[in-house]
C-alpha positions in Angstrom: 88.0 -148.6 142.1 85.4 -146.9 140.1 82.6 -149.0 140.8 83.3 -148.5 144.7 83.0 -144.8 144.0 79.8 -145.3 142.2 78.5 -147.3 145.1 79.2 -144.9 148.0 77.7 -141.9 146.0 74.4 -140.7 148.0 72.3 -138.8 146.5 69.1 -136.7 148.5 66.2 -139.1 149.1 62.4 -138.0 148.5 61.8 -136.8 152.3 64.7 -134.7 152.7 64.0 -133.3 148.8 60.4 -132.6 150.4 61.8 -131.3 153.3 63.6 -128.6 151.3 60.6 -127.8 149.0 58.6 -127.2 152.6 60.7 -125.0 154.0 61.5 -123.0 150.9 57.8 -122.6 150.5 57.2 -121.4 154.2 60.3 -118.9 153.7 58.6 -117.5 150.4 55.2 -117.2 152.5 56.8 -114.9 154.8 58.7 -112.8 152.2 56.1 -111.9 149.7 53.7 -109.7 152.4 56.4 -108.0 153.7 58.0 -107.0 150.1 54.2 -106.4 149.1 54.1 -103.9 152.5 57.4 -102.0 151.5 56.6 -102.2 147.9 53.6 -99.9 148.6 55.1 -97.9 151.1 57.2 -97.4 148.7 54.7 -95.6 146.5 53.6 -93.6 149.1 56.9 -92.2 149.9 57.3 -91.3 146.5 54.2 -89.7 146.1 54.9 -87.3 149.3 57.8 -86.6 147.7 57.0 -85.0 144.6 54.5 -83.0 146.5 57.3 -81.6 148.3 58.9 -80.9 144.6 56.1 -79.2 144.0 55.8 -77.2 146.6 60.0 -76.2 146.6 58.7 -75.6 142.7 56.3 -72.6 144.4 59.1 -71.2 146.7 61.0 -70.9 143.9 58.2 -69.4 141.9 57.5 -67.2 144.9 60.6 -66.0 145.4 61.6 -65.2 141.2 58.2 -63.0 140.9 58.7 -61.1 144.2 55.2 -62.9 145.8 55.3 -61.2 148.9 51.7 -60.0 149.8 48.3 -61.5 149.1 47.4 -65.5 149.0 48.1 -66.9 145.4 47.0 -70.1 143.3 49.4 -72.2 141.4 49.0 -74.5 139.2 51.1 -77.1 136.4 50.7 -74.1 133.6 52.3 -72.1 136.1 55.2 -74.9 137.7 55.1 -76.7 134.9 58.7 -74.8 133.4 60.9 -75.6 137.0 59.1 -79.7 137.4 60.1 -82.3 135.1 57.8 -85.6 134.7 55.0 -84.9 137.2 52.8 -88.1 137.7 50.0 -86.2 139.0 49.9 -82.8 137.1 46.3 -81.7 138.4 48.0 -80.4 141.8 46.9 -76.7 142.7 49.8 -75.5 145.0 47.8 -72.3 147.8 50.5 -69.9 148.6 49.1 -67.8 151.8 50.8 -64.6 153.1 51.1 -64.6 156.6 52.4 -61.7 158.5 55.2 -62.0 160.5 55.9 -65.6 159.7 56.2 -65.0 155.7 54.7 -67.6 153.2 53.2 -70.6 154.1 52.0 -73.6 151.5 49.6 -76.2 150.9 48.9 -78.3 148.2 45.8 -79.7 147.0 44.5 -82.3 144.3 47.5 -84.1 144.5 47.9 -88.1 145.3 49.7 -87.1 148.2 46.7 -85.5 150.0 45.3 -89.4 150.3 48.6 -90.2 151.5 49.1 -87.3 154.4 45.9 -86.4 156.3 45.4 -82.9 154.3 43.6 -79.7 156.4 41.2 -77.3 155.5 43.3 -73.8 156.6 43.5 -72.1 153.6 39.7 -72.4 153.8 39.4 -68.2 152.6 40.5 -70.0 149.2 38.0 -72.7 148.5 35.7 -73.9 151.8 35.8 -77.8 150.2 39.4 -77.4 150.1 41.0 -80.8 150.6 44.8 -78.9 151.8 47.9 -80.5 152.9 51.0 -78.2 154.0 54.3 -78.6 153.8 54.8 -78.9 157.4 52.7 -81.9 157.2 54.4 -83.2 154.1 57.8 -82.9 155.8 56.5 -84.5 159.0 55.2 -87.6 157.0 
């Protein structure tokens, strides 16, 4: 009885082992771009986002010295006590007064200017100004 077990045992041949291998390998070469894709994505997302923590960082800042008037410059020595574990603490944050509307806020020197096509409005402040705004953080 036992050897007719042993002899109806079947085992994968070579081809269909091959097969297999193949078709694992064309499943992988599909996978890996796209993970690559949402990997950096990813990063890009992330770096958006802590602009946008920077800049809720200045409307906060705003807001707890009574900025109501004038256009202001901001900077890590100045957000640096309401962010935690910045990545990229060389940001200068442009606070500009506009009447009627209130405050509005760009950020500049920050990853996230590569990331989000920045403007040059605040160009009163600095005329090489490389500016992103909120609105166009937000709308990223």
């Amino acid at each position: 009885m036992l050897k007719r077990f042993i002899r109806n045992e079947k085992g994968l041949t070579l081809v269909e082992l091959l097969a297999v291998i193949v078709i694992l390998g064309i499943i992988a070469a599909i996978a890996v771009p796209s993970i690559g894709g949402i990997i950096e994505k990813t990063k890009k997302d992330a770096q958006v986002a802590e602009a946008i923590q920077i800049i809720n960082a200045a409307k906060l800042h705003a807001s707890t010295r009574n900025v109501t008037t004038g256009d202001v410059v901001v900077d890590d020595s100045v957000l640096g006590e309401y962010l935690d574990n910045i990545d990229d603490p060389d940001y200068e944050v442009y606070i500009k007064f506009v009447t009627g509307t209130g405050m509005e806020y760009y950020i500049r020197n920050h990853k996230a200017n590569s990331v989000v096509v920045g403007t040059n409005d605040p160009g009163e402040a600095d005329e090489n100004g490389d500016y992103t705004s909120e609105t166009q953080l937000i709308n990223y």
